[in-house]
PyMOL Python script that loads the backbone (N, CA, C, O; Angstrom):
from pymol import cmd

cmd.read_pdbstr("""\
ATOM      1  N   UNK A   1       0.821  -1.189   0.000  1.00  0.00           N
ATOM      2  CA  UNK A   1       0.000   0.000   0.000  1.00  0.00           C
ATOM      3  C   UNK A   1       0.865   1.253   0.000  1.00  0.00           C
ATOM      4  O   UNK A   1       0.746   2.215  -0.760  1.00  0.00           O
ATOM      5  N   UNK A   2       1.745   1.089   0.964  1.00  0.00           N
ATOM      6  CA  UNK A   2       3.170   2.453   0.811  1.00  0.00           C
ATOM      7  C   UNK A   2       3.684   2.825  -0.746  1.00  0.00           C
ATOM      8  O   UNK A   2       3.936   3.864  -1.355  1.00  0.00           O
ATOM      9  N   UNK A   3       3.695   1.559  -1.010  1.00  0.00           N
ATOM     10  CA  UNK A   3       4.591   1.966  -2.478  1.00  0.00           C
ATOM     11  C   UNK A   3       3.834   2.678  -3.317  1.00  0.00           C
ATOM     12  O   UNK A   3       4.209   3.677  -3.931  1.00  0.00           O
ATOM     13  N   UNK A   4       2.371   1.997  -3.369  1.00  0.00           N
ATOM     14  CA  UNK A   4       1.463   2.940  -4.224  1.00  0.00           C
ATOM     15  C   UNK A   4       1.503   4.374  -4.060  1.00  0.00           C
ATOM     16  O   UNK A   4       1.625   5.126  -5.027  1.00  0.00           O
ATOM     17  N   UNK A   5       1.379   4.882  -2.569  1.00  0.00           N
ATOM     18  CA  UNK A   5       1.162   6.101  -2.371  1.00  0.00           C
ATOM     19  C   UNK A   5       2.658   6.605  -2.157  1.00  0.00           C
ATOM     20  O   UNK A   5       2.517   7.742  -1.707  1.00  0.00           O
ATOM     21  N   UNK A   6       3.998   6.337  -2.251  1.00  0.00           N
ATOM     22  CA  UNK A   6       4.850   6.520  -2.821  1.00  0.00           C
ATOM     23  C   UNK A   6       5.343   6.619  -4.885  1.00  0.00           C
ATOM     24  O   UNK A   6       6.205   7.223  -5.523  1.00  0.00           O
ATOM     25  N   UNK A   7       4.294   5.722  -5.213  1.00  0.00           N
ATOM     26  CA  UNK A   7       4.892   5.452  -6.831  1.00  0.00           C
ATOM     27  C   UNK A   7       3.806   7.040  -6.721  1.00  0.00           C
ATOM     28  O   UNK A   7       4.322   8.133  -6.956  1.00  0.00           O
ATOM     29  N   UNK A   8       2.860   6.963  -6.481  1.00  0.00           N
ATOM     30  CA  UNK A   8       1.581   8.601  -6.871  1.00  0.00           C
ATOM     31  C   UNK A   8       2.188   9.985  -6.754  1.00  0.00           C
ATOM     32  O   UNK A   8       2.192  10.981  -7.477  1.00  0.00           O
ATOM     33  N   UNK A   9       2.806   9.609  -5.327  1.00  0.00           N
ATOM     34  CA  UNK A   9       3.652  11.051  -5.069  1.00  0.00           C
ATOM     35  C   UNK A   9       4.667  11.612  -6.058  1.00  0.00           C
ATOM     36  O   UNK A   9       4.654  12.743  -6.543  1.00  0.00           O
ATOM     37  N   UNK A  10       5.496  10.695  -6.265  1.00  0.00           N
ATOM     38  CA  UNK A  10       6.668  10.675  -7.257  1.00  0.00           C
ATOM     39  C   UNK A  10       6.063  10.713  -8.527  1.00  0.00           C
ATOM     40  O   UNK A  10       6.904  11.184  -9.294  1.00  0.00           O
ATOM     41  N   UNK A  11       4.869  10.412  -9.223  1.00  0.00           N
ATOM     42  CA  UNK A  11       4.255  10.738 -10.719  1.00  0.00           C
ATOM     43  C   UNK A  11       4.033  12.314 -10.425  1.00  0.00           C
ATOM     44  O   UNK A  11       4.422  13.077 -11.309  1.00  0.00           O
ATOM     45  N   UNK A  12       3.409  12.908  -9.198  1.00  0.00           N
ATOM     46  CA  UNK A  12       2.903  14.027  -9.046  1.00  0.00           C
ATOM     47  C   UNK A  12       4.355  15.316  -8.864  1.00  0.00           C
ATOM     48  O   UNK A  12       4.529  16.476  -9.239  1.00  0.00           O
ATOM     49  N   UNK A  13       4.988  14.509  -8.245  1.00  0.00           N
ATOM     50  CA  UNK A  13       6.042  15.789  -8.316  1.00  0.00           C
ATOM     51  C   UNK A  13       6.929  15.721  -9.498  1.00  0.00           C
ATOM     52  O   UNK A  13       7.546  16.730  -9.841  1.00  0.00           O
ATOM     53  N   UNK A  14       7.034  14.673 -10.109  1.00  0.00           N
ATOM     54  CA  UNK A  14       7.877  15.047 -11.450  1.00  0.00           C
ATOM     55  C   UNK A  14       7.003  15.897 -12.756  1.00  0.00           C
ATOM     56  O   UNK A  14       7.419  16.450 -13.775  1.00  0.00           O
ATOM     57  N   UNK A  15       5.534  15.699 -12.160  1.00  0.00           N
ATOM     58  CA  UNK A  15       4.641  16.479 -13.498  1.00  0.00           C
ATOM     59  C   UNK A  15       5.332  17.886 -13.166  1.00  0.00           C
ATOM     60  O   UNK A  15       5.707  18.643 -14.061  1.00  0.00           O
ATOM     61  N   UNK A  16       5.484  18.204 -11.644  1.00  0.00           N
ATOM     62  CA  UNK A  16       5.093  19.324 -11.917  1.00  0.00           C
ATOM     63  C   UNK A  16       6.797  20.182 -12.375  1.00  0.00           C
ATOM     64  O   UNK A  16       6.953  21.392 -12.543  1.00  0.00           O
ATOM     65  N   UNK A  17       7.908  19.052 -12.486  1.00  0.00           N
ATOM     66  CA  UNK A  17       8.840  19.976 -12.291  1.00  0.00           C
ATOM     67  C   UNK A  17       9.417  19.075 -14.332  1.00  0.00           C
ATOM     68  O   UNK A  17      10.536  19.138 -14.841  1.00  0.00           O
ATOM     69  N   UNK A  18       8.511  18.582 -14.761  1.00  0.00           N
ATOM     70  CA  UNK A  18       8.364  18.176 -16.317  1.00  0.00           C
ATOM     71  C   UNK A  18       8.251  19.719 -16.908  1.00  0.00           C
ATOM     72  O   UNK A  18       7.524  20.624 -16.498  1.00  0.00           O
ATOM     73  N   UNK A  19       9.263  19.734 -18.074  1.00  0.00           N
ATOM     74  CA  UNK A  19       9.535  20.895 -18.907  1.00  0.00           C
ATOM     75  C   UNK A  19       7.977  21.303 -19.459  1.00  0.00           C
ATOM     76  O   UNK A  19       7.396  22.377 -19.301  1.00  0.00           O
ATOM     77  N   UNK A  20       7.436  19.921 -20.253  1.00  0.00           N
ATOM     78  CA  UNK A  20       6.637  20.166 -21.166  1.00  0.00           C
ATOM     79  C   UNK A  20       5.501  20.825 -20.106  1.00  0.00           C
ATOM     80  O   UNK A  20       5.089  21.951 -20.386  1.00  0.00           O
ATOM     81  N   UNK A  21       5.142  20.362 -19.271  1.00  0.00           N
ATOM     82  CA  UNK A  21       3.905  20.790 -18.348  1.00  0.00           C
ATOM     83  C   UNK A  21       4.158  21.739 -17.808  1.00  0.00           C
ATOM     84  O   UNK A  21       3.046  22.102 -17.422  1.00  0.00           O
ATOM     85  N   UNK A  22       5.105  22.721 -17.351  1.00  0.00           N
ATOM     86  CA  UNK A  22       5.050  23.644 -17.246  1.00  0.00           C
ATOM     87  C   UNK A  22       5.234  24.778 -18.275  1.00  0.00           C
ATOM     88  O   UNK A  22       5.366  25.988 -18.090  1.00  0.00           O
ATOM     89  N   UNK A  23       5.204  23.983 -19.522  1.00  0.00           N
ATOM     90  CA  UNK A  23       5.244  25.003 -20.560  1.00  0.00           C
ATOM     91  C   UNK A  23       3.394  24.716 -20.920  1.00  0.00           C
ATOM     92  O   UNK A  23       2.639  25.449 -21.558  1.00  0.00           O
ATOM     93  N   UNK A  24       3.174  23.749 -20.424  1.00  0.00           N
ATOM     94  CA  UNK A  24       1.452  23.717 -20.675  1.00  0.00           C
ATOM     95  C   UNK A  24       0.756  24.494 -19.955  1.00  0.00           C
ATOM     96  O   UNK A  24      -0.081  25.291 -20.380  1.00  0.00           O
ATOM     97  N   UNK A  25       1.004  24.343 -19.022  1.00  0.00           N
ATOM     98  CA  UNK A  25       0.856  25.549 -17.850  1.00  0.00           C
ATOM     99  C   UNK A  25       0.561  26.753 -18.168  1.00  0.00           C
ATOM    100  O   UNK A  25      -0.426  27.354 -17.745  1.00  0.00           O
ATOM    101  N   UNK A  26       1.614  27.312 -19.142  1.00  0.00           N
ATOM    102  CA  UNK A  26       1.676  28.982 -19.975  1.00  0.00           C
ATOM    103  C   UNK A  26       0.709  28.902 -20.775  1.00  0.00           C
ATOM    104  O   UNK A  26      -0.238  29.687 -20.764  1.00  0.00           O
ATOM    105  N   UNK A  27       0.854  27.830 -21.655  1.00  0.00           N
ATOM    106  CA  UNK A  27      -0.249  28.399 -22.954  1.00  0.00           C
ATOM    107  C   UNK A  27      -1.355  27.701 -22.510  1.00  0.00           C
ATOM    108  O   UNK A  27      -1.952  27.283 -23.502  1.00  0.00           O
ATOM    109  N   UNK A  28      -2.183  27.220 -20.990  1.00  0.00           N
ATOM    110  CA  UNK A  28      -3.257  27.315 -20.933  1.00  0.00           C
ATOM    111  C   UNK A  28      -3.593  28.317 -20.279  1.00  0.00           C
ATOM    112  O   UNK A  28      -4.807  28.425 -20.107  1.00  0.00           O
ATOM    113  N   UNK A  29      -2.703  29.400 -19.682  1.00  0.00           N
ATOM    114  CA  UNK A  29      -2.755  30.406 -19.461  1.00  0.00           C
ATOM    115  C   UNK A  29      -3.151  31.444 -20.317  1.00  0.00           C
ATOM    116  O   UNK A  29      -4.100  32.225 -20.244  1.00  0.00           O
ATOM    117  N   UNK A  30      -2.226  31.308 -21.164  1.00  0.00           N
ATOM    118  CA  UNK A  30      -2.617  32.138 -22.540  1.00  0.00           C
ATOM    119  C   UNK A  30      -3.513  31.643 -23.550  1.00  0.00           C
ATOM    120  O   UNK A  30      -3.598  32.369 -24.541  1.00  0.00           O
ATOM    121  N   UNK A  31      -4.235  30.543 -23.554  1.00  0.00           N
ATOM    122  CA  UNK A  31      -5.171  29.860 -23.919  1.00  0.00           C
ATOM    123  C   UNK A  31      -6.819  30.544 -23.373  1.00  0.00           C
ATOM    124  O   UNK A  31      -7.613  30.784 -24.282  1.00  0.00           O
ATOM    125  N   UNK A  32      -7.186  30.779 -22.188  1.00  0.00           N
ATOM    126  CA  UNK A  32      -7.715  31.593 -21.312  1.00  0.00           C
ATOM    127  C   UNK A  32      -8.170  33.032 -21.237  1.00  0.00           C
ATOM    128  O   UNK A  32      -9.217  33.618 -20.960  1.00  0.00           O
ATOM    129  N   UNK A  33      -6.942  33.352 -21.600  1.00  0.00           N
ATOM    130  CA  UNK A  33      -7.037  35.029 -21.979  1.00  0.00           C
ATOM    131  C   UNK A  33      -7.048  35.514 -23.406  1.00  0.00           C
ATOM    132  O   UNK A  33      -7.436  36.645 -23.697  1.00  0.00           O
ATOM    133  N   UNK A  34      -6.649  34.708 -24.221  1.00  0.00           N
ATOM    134  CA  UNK A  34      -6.470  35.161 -25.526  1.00  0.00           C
ATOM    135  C   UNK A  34      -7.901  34.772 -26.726  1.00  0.00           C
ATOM    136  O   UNK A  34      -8.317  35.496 -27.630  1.00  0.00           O
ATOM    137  N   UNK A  35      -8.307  33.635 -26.386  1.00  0.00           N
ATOM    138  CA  UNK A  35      -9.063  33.143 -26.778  1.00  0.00           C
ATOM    139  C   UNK A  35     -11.042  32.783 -26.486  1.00  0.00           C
ATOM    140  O   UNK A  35     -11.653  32.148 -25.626  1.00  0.00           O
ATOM    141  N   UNK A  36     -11.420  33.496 -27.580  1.00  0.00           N
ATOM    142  CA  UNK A  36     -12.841  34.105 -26.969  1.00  0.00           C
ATOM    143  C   UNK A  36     -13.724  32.638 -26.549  1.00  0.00           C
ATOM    144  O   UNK A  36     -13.591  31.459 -26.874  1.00  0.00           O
ATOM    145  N   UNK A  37     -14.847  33.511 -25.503  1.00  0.00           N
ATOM    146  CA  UNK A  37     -15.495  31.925 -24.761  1.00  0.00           C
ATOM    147  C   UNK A  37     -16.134  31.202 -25.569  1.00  0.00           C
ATOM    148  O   UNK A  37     -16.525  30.141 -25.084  1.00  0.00           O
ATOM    149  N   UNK A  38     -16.389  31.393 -26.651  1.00  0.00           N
ATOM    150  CA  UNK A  38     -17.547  30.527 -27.684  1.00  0.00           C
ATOM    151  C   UNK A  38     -16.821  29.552 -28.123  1.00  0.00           C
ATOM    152  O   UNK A  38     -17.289  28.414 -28.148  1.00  0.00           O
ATOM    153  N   UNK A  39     -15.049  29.923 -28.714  1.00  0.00           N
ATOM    154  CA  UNK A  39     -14.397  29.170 -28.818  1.00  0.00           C
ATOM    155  C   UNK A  39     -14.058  28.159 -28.218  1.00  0.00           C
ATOM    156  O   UNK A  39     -14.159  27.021 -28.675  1.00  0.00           O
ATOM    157  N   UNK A  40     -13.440  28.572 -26.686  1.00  0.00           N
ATOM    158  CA  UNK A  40     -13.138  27.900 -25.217  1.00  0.00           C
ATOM    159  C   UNK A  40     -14.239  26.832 -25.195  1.00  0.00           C
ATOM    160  O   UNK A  40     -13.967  25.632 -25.151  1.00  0.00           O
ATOM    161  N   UNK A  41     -15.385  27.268 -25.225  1.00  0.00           N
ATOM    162  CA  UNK A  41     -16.276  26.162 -25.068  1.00  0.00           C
ATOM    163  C   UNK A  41     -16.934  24.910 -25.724  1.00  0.00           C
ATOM    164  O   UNK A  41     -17.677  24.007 -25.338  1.00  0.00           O
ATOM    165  N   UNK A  42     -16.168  25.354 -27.195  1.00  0.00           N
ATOM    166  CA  UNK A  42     -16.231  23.933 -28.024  1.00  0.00           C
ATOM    167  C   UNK A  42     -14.823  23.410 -28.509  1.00  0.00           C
ATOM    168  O   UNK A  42     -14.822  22.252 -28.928  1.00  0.00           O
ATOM    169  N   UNK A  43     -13.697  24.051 -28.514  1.00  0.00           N
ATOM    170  CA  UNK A  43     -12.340  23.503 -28.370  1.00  0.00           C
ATOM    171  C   UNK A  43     -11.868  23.418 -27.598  1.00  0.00           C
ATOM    172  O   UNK A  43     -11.510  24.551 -27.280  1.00  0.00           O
ATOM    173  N   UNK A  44     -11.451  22.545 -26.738  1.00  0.00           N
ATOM    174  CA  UNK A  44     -10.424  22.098 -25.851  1.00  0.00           C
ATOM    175  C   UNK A  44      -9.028  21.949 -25.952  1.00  0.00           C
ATOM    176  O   UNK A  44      -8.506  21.310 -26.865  1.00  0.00           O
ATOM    177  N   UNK A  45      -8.302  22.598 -24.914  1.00  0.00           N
ATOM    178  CA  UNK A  45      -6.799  22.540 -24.919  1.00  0.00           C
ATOM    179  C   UNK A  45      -6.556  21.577 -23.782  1.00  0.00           C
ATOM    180  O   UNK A  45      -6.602  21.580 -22.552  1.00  0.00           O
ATOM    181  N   UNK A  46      -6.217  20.583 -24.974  1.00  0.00           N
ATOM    182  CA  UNK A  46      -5.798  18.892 -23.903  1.00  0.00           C
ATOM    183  C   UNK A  46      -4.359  18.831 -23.409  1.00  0.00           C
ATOM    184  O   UNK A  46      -4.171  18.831 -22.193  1.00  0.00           O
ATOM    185  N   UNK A  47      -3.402  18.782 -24.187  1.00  0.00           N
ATOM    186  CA  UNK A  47      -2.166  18.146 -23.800  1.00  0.00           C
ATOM    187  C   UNK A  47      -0.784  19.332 -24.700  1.00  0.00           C
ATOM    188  O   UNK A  47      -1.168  20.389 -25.200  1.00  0.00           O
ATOM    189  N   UNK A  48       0.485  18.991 -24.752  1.00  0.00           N
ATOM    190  CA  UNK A  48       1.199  20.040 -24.842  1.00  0.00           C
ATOM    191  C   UNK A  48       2.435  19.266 -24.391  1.00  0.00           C
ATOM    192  O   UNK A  48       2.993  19.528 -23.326  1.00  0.00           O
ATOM    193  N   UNK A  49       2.967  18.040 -25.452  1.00  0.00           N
ATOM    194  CA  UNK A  49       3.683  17.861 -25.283  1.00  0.00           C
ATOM    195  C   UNK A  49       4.853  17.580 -26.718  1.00  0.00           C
ATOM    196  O   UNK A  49       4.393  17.264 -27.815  1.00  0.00           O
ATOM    197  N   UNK A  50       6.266  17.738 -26.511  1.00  0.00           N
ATOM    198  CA  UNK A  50       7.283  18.148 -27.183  1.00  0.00           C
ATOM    199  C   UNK A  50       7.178  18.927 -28.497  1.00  0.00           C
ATOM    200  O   UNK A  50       7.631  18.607 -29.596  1.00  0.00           O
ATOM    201  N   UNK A  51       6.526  19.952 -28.171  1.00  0.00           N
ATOM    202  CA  UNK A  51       6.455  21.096 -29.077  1.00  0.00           C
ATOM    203  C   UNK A  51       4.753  20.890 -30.089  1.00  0.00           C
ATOM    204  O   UNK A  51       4.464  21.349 -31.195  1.00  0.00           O
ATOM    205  N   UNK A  52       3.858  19.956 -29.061  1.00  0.00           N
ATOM    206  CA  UNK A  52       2.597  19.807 -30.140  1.00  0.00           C
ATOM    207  C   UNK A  52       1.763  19.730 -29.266  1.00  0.00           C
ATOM    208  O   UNK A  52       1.604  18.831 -28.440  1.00  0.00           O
ATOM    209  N   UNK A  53       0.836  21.278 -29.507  1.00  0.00           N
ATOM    210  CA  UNK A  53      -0.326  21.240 -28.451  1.00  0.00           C
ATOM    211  C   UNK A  53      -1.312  20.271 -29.226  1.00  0.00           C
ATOM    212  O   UNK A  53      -1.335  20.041 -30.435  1.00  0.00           O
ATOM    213  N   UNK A  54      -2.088  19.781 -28.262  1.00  0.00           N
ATOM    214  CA  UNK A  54      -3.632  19.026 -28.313  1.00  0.00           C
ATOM    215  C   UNK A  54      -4.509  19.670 -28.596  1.00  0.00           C
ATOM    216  O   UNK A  54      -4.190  20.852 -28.467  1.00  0.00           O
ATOM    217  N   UNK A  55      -5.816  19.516 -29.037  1.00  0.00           N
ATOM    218  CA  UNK A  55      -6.715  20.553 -28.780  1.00  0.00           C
ATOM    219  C   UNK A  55      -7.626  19.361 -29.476  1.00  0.00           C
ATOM    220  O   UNK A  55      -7.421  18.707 -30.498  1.00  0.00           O
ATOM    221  N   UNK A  56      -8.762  19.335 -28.478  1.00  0.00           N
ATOM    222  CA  UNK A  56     -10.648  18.548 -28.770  1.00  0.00           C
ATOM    223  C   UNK A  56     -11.297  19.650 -29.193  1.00  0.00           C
ATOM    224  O   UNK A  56     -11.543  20.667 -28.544  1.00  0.00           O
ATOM    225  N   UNK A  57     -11.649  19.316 -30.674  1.00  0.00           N
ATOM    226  CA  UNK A  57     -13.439  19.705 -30.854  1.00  0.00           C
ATOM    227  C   UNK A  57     -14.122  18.811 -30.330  1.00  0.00           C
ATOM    228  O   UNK A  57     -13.851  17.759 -29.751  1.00  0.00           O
ATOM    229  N   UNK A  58     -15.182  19.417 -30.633  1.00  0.00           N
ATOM    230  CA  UNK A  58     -16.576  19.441 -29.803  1.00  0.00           C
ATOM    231  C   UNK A  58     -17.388  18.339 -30.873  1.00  0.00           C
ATOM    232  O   UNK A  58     -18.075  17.381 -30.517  1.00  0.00           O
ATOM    233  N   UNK A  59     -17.125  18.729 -32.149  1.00  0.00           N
ATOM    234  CA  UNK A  59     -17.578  17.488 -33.054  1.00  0.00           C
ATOM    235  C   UNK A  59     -17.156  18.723 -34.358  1.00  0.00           C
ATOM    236  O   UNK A  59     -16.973  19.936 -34.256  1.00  0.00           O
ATOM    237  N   UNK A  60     -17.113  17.937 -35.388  1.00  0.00           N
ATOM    238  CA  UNK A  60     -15.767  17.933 -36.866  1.00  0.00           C
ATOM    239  C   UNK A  60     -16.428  19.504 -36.910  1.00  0.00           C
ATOM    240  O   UNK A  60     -15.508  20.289 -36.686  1.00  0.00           O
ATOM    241  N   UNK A  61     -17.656  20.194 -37.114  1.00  0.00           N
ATOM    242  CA  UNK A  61     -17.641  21.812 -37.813  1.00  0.00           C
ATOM    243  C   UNK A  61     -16.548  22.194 -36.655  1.00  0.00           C
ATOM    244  O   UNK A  61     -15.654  22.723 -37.316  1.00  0.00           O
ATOM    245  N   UNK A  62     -16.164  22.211 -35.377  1.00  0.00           N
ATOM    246  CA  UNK A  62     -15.447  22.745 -34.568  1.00  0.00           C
ATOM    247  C   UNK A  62     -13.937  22.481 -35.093  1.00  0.00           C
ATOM    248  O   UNK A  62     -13.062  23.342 -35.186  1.00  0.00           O
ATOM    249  N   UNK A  63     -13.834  21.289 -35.374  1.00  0.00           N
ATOM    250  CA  UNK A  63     -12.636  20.666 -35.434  1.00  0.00           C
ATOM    251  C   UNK A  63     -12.169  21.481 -36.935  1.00  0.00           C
ATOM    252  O   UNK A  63     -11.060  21.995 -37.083  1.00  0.00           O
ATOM    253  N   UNK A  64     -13.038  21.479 -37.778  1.00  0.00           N
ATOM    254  CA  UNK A  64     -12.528  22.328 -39.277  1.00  0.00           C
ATOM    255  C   UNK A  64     -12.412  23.909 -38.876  1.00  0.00           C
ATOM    256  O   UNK A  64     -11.936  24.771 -39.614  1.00  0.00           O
ATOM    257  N   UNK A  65     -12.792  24.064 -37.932  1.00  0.00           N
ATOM    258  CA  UNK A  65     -12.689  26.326 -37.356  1.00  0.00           C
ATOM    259  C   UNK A  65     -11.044  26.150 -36.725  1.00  0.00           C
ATOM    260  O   UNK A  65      -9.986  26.779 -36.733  1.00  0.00           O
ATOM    261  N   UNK A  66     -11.479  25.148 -36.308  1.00  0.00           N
ATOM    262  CA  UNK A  66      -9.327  24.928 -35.449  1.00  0.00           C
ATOM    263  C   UNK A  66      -8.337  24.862 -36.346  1.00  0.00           C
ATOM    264  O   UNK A  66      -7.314  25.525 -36.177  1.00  0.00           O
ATOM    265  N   UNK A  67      -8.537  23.893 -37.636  1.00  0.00           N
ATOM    266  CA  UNK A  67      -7.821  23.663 -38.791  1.00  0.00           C
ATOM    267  C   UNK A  67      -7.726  24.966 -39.288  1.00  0.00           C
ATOM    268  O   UNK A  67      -6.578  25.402 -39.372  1.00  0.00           O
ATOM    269  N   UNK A  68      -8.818  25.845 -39.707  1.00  0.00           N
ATOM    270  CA  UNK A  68      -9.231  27.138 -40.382  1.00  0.00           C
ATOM    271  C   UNK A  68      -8.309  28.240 -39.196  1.00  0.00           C
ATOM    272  O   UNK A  68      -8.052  29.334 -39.698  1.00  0.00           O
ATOM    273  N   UNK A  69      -7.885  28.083 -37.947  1.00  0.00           N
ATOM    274  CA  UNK A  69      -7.114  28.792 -36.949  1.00  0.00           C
ATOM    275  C   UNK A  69      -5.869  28.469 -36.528  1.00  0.00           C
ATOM    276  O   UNK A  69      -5.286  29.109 -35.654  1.00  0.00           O
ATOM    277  N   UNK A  70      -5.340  27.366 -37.174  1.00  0.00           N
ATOM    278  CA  UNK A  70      -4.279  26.737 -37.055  1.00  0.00           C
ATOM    279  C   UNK A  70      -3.221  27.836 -37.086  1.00  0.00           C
ATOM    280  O   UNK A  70      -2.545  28.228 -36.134  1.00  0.00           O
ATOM    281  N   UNK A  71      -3.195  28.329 -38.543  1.00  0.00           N
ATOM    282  CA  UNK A  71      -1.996  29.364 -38.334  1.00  0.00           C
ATOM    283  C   UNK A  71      -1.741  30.681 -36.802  1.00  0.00           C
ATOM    284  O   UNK A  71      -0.742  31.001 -36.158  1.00  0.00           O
ATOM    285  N   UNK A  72      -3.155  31.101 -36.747  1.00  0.00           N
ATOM    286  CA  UNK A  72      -3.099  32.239 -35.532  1.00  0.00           C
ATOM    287  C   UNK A  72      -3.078  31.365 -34.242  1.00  0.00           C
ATOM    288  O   UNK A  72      -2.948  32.037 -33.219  1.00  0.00           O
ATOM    289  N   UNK A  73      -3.154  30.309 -34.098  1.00  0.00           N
ATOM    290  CA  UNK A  73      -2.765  29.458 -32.835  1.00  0.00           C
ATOM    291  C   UNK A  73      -1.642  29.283 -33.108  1.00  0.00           C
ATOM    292  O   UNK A  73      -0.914  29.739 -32.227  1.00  0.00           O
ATOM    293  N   UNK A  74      -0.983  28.725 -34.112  1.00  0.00           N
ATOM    294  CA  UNK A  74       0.862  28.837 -33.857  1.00  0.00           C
ATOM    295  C   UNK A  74       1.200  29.937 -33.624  1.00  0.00           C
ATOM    296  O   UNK A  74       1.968  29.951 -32.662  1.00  0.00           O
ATOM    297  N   UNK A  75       0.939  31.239 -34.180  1.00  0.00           N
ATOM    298  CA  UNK A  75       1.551  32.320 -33.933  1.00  0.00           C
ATOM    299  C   UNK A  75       1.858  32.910 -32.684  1.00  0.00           C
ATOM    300  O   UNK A  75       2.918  33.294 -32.189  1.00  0.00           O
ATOM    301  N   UNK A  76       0.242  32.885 -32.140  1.00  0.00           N
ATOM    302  CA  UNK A  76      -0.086  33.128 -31.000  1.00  0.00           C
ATOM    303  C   UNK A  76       0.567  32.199 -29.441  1.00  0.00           C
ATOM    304  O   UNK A  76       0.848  32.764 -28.384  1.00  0.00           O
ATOM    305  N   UNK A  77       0.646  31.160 -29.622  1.00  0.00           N
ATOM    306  CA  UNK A  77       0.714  29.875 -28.658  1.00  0.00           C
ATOM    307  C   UNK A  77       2.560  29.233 -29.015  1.00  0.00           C
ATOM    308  O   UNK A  77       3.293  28.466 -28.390  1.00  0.00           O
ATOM    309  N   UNK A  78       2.663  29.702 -29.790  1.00  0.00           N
ATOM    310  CA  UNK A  78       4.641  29.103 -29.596  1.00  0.00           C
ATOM    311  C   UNK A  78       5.088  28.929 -28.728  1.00  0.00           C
ATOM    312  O   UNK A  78       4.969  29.772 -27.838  1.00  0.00           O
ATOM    313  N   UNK A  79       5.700  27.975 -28.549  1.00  0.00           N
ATOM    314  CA  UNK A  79       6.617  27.953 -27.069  1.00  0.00           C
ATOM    315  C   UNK A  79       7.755  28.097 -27.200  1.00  0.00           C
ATOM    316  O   UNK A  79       8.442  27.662 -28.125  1.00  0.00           O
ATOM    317  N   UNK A  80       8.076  28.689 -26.348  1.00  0.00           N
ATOM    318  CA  UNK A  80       9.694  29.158 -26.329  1.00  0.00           C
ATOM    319  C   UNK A  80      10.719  28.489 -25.447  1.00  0.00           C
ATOM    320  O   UNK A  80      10.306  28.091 -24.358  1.00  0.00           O
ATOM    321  N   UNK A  81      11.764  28.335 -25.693  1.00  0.00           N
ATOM    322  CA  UNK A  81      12.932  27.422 -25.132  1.00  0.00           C
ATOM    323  C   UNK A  81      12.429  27.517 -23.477  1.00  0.00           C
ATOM    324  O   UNK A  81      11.707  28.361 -22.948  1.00  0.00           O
ATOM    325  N   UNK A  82      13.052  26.403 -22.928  1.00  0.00           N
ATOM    326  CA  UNK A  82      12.993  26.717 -21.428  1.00  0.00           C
ATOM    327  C   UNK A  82      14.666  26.187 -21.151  1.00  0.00           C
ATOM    328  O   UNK A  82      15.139  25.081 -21.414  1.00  0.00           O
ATOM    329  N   UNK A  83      15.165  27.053 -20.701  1.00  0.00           N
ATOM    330  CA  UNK A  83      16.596  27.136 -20.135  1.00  0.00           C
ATOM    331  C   UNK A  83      16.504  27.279 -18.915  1.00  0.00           C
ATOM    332  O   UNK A  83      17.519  27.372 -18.226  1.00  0.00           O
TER     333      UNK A  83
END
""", "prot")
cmd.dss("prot")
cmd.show_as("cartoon", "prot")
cmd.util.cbc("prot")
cmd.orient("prot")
């Protein structure tokens, strides 16, 4: 039973000190503020890892407005080195 709640602890503190997740961290930050609620509420910003955010539609017309926003989400959402 220890080890479990030892192996949990140790998944939980390496998320938080993981490059990629704290660079997820930012651009769901900036995900939040930048991006209007109609949007927010049928695209989802899932995951954000080695340089490729996630993002759920809501069902495919959503999913083709994301494709159709692709470019101003890279522009906007880049991540930048973490040193």
């Amino acid at each position: 039973m220890f080890k479990n709640i030892q192996t949990a602890l140790e998944k939980v503190l390496e998320k938080h000190t993981n490059k990629d997740y704290v660079e997820y961290k930012k651009i769901r930050k900036k995900w939040k503020q930048n991006i209007e609620q109609r949007i927010q509420k049928n695209i989802k910003l899932i995951d954000f890892t080695e340089g490729t955010i996630t993002l759920k539609a809501k069902n495919t017309a959503w999913r083709n407005e994301a494709l159709f926003m692709q470019g101003q989400i890279k522009k906007n959402f880049q991540a930048q080195k973490i040193q």
